[in-house]
N, C-alpha and C positions, 0 to 999 in steps of 0.2 A: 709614708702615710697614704700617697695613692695607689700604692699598690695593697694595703690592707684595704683601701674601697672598694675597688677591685674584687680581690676575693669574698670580700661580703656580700657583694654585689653579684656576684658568681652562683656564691652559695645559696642565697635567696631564690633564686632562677632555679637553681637548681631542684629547693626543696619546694617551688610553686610546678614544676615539671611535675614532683614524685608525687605530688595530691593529687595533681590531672588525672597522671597515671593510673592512681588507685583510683578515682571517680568512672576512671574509663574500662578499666576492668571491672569493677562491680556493676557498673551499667551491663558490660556483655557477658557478664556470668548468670543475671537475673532476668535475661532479654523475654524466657520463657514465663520470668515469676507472676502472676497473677496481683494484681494492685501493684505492682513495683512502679515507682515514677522514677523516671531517669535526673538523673543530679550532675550537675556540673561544678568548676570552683571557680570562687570570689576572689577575685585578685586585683590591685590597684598598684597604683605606681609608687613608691614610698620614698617621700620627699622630706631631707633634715638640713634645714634654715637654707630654703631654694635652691638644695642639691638634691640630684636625682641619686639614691642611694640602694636600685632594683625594686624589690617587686614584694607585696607581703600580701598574704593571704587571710582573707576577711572573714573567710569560711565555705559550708559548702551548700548551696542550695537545690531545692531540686526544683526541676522546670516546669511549672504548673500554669494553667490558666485561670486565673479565678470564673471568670463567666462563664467558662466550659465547665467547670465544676460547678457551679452552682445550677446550670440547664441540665447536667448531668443527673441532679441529686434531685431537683423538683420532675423531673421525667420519670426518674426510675420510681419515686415516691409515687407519684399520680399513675403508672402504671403498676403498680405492688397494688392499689385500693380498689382498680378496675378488676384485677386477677382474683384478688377475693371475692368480688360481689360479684362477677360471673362464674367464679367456681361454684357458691352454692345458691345460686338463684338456679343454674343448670341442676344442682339435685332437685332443689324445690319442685322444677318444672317435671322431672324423669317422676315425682310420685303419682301424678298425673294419669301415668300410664304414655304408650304409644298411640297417638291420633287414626293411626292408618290400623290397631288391633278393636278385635270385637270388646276386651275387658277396658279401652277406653274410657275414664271415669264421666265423661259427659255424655257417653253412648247409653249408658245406664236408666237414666230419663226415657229414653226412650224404650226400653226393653219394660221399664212399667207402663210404658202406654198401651205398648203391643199388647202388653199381656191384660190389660182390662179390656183392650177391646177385645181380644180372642173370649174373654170371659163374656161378655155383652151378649153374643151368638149363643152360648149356653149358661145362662146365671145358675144353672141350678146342681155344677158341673161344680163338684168340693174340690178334686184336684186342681180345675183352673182359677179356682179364687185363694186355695193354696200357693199355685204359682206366681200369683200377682202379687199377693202379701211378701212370696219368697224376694221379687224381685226389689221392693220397696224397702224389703228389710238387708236388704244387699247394697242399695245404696245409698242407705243411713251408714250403714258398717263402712264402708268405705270411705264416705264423706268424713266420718268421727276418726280413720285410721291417716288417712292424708293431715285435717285439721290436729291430729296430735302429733305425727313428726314433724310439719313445719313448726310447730311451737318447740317440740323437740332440735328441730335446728335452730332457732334462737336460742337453745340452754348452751348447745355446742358452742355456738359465736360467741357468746360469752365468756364461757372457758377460754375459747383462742381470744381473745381480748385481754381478760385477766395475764395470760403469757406472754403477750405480747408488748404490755405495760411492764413486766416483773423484766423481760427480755432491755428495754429501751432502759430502766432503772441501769440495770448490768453495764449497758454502753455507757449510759452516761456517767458512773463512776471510772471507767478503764477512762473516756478520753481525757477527764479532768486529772487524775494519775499520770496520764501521759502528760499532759500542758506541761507539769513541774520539773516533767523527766528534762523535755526540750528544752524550757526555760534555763536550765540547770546548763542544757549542754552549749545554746547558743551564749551564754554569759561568759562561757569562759572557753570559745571560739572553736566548742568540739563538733564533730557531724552528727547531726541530730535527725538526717534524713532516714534513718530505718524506722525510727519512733514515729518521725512522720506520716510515713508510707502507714505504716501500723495503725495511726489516729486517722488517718482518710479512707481506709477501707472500713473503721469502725463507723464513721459518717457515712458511708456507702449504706453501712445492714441498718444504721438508728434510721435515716432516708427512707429505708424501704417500710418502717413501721409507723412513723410519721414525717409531718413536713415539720423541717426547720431550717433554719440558715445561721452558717456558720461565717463568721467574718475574724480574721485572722489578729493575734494579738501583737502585740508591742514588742515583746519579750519574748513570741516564738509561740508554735500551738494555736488553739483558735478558742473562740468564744461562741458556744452555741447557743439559739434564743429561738422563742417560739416564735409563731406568726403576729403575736402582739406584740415580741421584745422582751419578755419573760428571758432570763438567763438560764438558759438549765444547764449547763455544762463552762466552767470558768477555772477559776480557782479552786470552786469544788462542786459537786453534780446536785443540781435539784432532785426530789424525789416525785415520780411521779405517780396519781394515785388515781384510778379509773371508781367514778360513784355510780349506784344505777340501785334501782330496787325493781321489783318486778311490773312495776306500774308505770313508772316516768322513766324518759328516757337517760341514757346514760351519758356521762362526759368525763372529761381527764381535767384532772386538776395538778398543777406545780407549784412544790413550795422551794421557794431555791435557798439554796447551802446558808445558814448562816439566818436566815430569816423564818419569824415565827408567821409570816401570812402566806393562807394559800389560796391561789387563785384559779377558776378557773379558766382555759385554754381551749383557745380554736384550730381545730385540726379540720385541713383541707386535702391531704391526701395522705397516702401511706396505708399501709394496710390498717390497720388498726380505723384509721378513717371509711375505709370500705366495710369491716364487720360492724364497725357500731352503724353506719348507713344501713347494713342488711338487720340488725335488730331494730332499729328503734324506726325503721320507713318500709324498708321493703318487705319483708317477711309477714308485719302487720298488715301493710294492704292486701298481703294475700289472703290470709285468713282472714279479714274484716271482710274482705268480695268473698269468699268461700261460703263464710256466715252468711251475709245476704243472700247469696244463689237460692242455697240449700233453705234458708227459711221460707225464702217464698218459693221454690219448688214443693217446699210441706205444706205450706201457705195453699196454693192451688189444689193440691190434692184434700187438702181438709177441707177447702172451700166448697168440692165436688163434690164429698161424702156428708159433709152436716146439709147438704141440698139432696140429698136422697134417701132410699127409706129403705129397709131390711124388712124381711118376711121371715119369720113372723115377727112385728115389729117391737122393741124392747119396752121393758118397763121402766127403766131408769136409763134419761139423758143427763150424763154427770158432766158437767163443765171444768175448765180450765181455771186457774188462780189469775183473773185478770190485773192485781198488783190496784184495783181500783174497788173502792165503798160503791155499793148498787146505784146511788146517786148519779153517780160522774159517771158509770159505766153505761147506764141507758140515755143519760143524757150525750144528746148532738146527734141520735140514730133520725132517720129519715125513709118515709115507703112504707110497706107494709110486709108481715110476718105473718106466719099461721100456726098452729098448735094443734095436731089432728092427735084425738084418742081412739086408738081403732080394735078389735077384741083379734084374739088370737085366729080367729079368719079372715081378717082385712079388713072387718066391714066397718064403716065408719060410726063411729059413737058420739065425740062431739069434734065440734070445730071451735077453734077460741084465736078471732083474727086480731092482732094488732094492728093499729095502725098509728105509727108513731109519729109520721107529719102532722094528722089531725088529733092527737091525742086522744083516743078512743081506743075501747076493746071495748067485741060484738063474741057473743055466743053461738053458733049455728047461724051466723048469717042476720042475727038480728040488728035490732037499735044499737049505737056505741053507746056504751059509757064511760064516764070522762078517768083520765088517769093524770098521774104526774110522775116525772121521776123517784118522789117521793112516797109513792103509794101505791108504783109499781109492783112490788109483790105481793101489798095485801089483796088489789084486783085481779091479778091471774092468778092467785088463789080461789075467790071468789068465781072467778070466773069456769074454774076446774073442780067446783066442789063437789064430791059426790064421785068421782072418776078419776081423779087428780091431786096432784098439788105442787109447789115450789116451795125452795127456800134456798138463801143464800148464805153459806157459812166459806170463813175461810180465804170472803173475795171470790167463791168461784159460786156460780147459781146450778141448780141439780132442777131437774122435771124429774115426777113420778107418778104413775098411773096405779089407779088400785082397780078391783077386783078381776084381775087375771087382764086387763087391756095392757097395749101398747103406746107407744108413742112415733109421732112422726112428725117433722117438720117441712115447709115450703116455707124456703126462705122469702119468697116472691122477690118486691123491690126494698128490700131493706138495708140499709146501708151505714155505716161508720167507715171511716180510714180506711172505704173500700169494702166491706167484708162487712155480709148478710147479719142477721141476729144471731142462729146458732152457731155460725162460725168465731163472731167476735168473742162468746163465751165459750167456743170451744164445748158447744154438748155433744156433738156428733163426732170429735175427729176421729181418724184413722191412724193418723199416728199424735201419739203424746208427749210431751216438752218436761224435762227436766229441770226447766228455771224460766228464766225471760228472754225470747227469740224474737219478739215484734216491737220494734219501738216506736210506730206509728200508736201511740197512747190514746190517742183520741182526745186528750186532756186537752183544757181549753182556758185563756189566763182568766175567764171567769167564773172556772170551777175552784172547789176548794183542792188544796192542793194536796190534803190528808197527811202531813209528814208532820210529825214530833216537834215542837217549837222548842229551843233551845239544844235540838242536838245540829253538832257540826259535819259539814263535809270540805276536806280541805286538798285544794286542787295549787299545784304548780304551774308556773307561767317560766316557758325559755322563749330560749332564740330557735328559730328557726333549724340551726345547725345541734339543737339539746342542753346548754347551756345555760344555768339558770337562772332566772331573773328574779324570782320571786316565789315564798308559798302564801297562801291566802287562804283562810278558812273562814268558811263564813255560816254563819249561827241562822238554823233554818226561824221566822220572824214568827210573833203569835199572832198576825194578820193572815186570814185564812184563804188566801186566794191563789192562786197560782201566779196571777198578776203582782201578788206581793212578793212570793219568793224569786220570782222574777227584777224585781228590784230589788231585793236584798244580792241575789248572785251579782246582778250589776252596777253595783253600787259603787260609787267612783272611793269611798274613802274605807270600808270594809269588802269591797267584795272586786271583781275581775274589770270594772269599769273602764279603768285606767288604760288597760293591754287590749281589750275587747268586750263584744258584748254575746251575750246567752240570747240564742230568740228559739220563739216557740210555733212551727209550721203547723197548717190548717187539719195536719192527720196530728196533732200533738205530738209531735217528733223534734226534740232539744237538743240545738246544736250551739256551736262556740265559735266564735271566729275573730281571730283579731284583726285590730285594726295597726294602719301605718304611725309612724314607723318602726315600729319595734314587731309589728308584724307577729305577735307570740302565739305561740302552739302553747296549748291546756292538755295537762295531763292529770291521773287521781294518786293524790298522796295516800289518803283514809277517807273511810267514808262511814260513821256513825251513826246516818239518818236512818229514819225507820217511819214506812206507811202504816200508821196502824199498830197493834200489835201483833208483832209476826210477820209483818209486811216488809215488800221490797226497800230498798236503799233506793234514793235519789240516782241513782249513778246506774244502778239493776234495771230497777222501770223505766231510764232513758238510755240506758247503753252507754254510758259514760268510761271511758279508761282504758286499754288494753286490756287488762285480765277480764271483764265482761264482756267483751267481745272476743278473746282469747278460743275463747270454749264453745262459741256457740253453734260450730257445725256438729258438733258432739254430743248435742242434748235431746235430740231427737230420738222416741223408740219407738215402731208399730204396738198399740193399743194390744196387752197381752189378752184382753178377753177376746181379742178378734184371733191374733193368734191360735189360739189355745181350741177355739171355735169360729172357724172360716166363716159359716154359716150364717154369721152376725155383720157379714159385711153387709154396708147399706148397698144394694145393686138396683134399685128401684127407685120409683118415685112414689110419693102421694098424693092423689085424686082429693085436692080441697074441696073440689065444686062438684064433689058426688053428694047424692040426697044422703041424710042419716038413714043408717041401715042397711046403706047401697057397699058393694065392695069401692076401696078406696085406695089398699095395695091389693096385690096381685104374686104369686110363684111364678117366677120366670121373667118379670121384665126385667131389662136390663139396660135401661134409659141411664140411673144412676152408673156400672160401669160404663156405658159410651159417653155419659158427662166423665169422668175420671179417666178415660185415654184420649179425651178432647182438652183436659184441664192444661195443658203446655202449649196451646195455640191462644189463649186468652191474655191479651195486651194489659197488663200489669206495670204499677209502681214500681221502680226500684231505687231506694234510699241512697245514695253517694257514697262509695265504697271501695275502697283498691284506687285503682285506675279509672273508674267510670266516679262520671255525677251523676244527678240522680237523669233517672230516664225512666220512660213509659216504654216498653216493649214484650214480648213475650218471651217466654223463659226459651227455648229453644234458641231467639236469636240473642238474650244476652250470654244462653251457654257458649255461643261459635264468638260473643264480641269477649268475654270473659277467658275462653279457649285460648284466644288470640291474642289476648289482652298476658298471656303468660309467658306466651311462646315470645309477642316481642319484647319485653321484659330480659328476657336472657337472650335473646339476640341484640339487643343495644346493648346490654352489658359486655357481650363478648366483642361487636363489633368496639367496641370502645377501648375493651384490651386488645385487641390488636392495631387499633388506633397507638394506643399509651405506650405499648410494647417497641412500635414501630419507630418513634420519634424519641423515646427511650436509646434503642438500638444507635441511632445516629446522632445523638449526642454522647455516648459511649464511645463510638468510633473518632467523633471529633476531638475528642477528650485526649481518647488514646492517641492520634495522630500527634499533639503536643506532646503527652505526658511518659509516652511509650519510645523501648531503645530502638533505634535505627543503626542496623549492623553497619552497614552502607559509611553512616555518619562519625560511627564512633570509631570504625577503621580508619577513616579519616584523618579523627581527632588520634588515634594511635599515634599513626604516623609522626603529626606535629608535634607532639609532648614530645617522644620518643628523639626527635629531631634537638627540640629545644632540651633533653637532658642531656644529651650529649654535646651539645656547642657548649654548656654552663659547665658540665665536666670538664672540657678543654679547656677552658677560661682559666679553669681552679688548676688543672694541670699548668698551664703558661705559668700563672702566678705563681705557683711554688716554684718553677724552674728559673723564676727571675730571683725571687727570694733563697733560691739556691744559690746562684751566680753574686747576689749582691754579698751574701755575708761567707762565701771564700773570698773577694776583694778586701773585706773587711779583716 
């Protein structure tokens, strides 16, 4: 009987040697393999009723660290989300142009100063008021070609998003496949370490496209879960589903195997974490600052132009669609205004001054008569009778002179949101707007607030990271104030109360901001409301949502009657305080161009936008803060992937330093197996030879 312990006891040795063995050649045949972890075998002592009966093999594991895996997989993840958002915030920036070349997209500005002021020196020079037109119409075109490929690379991010979602699907079905494969093989004590290896480099590529953390199962395999704990990868693969419309932002959502709720999911790094970061934050603030520049760079130069006067001066000042009833639109102006009719040789014919602090309009200098916002147009009608007239359709106000006279304005000190009389209606600009670029409104919460009673606008409330909290629509009220739709948007039980509040700045500028703790960002689901008929949406006349602020460096185009005829540019000024009959414009001044190449030195508003809040500056230094404001944008982004990359790098190497074969170690281990199958063959050899010997005695 002892000597069959013996040989059992032999053979066990034996065949715990020949797994080594194989463990220890497949570790040095694979020393090159890529994702291979090195494996070694389970062996314990194997004990029946307190006798030692050799050695049995429990299986074969491979040598991992968990914590180095898991710093491995959040490194490489948060270095995947930096490599995307510096990969295309660096295109973003290259549309720009080169800083140090003359085509420079911020050099542009200035190449239309140069060129009004070269025109100032000869106003009456067609080619040079050609070339100023050319250069303003150059960087409209440029502004509208940058502002559509960055919206064009938000269409791209999104593509790679969608792939990158349908990609992490793919994974998560292969690892859950595998669990069963494992599960299968550790049960009935077979090597499961290729599967393994195969399921940990699949957590390697899911890693790179989001964060998650895997923790190991019971039964072999692993269990992956999102940053809440969400299971996406088990028994069977959650599916994961990326929502987004082109107004709110986007988020992933999981619904795991077997369950009919889906939730959505916080992603903190991974690529897929970095392109929805570049649609739904970065890319927008570019284009929102892009929007702002460009509006008030047109801003100033229409500013320059409805403040000067063209020879021979025009008959029809036609204004802009200020999105505002005549009411609200004169109402809150302050200073004074002039109205000059002048005949086709300059000479002055009448004068008709507003003056909108003391509510009065005088004729040639006479007594005021009293006005209101309400009767505004019927008195500078009255006031222009005979040589003139106004009228306001559309929302937008028009002047026109009759029998063969012109028109000309001095804006004097007249003011709204900044900006004179015929600026704020837009009679004089130089270049013209395709929709709504100012959302300094001027609207005030005790004007009427002119929108539709009973239509809706329904706005989204997330987290901070785009995940959503809530939609909320809220029914514009038949109380007619602005003050009221003001409380209806903030209304704690219908309207955004709860997450934040809507307030309304001194230029009528409507913004949102929430409060703690939930901290929520507002975005536009639908927007149904209507000023008027024909009128702007609630969300158009305040810039509400991405897709209205999307477009807006694009809507800009030089006045085609200016085009078509140079000759019509305002390059001059008008002589208010000249006597009737006296010349009033003049051929040849060119005060109006040296206002319009001086228009980029004048310290301006600028509304909160990209990277910058709001600040007072002049356009020239928020180009070099705006400039800069781009350049370091992709330079933290890249420094940060090289950051990510770096600490990436050395938890890879620590990883590997566990997980990777060491020739050194496993020649080693050769040795030893190789040692111990041969003593256990001798063993087996002795014992048959006694087993020889015993049964010839026998």
């Amino acid at each position: 009987m002892s000597l069959g312990v013996a040989l059992n006891t032999a053979a066990s040795g034996l065949q715990a040697a020949q797994a080594s063995l194989r463990a220890v050649s497949d570790n040095i045949a694979n020393v090159n393999t890529p994702g291979y972890v090195r494996k070694a075998v389970n062996q314990t002592q194997q004990v029946v009723d307190g006798v030692g009966m050799g050695v049995k093999i429990d299986g074969v594991r491979r040598i991992t660290d968990q914590y180095l895996q898991m710093a491995s997989l959040t490194a490489a993840s948060d270095a995947q989300r930096w490599g995307a958002v510096s990969q295309y915030l660096d295109n973003a920036q290259s549309l720009f142009g080169d800083p140090a070349a003359d085509s420079f997209f911020f050099n542009r500005l200035d190449k239309i100063y140069g060129a009004f002021a070269t025109a100032a020196d000869d106003p009456s020079s067609t080619l040079l008021r050609s070339q100023a037109l050319s250069n303003v119409e150059d960087f409209l075109t440029e502004s509208d070609r940058i502002n559509s490929q960055v919206v064009a690379l938000g269409d791209t991010v999104e593509t790679q998003i969608n792939a990158g979602i349908q990609q992490a699907n793919g994974l998560l079905e292969e690892i859950s496949k595998l669990n069963a494969e494992i599960g299968r093989a550790k049960l009935v004590g077979a090597d499961a370490s290729g599967s393994e290896n195969i399921q940990s480099q699949l957590l390697d590529q899911l890693a790179g496209l989001i964060n998650v953390r895997p923790t190991p199962r019971a039964g072999g395999g692993v269990d992956v879960r999102s940053f809440e704990g969400v299971l996406l990868a088990g028994d069977g693969p959650a599916k994961l589903t990326y929502t987004s419309t082109g107004t709110t932002p986007g988020y992933v959502s999981a619904q795991p195997a077997g369950s009919a709720s889906v939730q959505p999911i916080q992603l903190t790094s991974g690529s897929i974490k970095g392109l929805m970061q570049l649609r739904d934050e970065e890319l927008p603030k570019l284009y929102d600052q892009l929007g702002e520049f460009v509006s008030r760079s047109v801003d100033q130069i229409n500013a320059a132009h409805n403040n000067s006067a063209a020879y021979p001066a025009p008959a029809s000042l036609v204004g802009r669609d200020t999105g505002l009833d005549l009411v609200t639109a004169v109402s809150g102006f302050t200073g004074t205004s002039t109205i000059a009719v002048v005949n086709p040789a300059g000479l002055l014919q009448r004068t008709v001054a507003i003056d909108f602090t003391a509510g009065t309009i005088s004729v040639n200098g006479g007594a005021g008569a009293a006005f209101t916002p309400a009767t505004f147009l019927a008195d500078v009608n009255t006031a222009l009778a005979g040589v003139g007239s106004a009228t306001f359709t559309g929302r937008a106000l028009t002047l026109n002179a009759t029998g063969g006279n012109g028109l000309a304005i001095d804006e004097g000190t007249s003011a709204k949101t900044g900006r004179g009389f015929s600026h704020f209606f837009g009679l004089n600009d130089l270049i013209k707007t395709t929709g709504f670029t100012n959302y300094a409104t001027g609207v005030q919460p005790g004007d009427v607030h002119g929108f539709t009673p009973g239509d809706q606008i329904t706005v989204r409330l997330s987290t901070p990271d785009g995940r959503p909290v809530r939609d909320i629509a809220v029914t514009v009220p038949a109380a007619p104030l602005m003050s009221d739709l003001l409380n209806a948007l903030n209304n704690n039980a219908t309207g955004v109360g709860l997450y934040g509040q809507f307030s309304l700045d001194a230029n009528g500028v409507l913004t949102f901001a929430g409060v703690p703790p939930s901290d929520s960002e507002l975005s536009l689901v639908t927007d149904n409301t209507r000023r008027g008929v024909g009128g702007p949406s609630i969300s158009q006349l305040f810039g509400l949502g991405v897709q209205e602020r999307s477009t807006r460096a694009g809507r800009f185009v030089v006045d085609p009657a200016l085009n078509s005829d140079p000759t019509k540019l305002s390059m001059g000024k008008v002589d208010v305080t000249a006597a009737i009959g006296t010349v009033a414009t003049r051929p040849g001044d060119g005060r109006g161009a040296l206002a319009l190449s001086n228009s980029g030195d004048v310290p301006i508003l600028f509304q909160a936008a990209g990277s910058l809040g709001q600040v007072t500056m002049t356009l020239q230094r928020y180009a070099s803060e705006f400039g800069g404001a781009i350049g370091r944008g992709a330079a933290s982004a890249e420094t940060r992937k090289a950051s990510a990359e770096s600490v990436s790098a050395e938890a890879t190497n620590r990883r590997q330093s566990v997980e990777g074969v060491n020739l050194d170690e496993e020649l080693v281990n050769l040795t030893t197996y190789q040692q111990a199958f041969n003593a256990s063959a001798r063993m087996i050899q002795a014992a048959a030879d006694l087993f020889d010997t015993l049964l010839s005695i026998v």
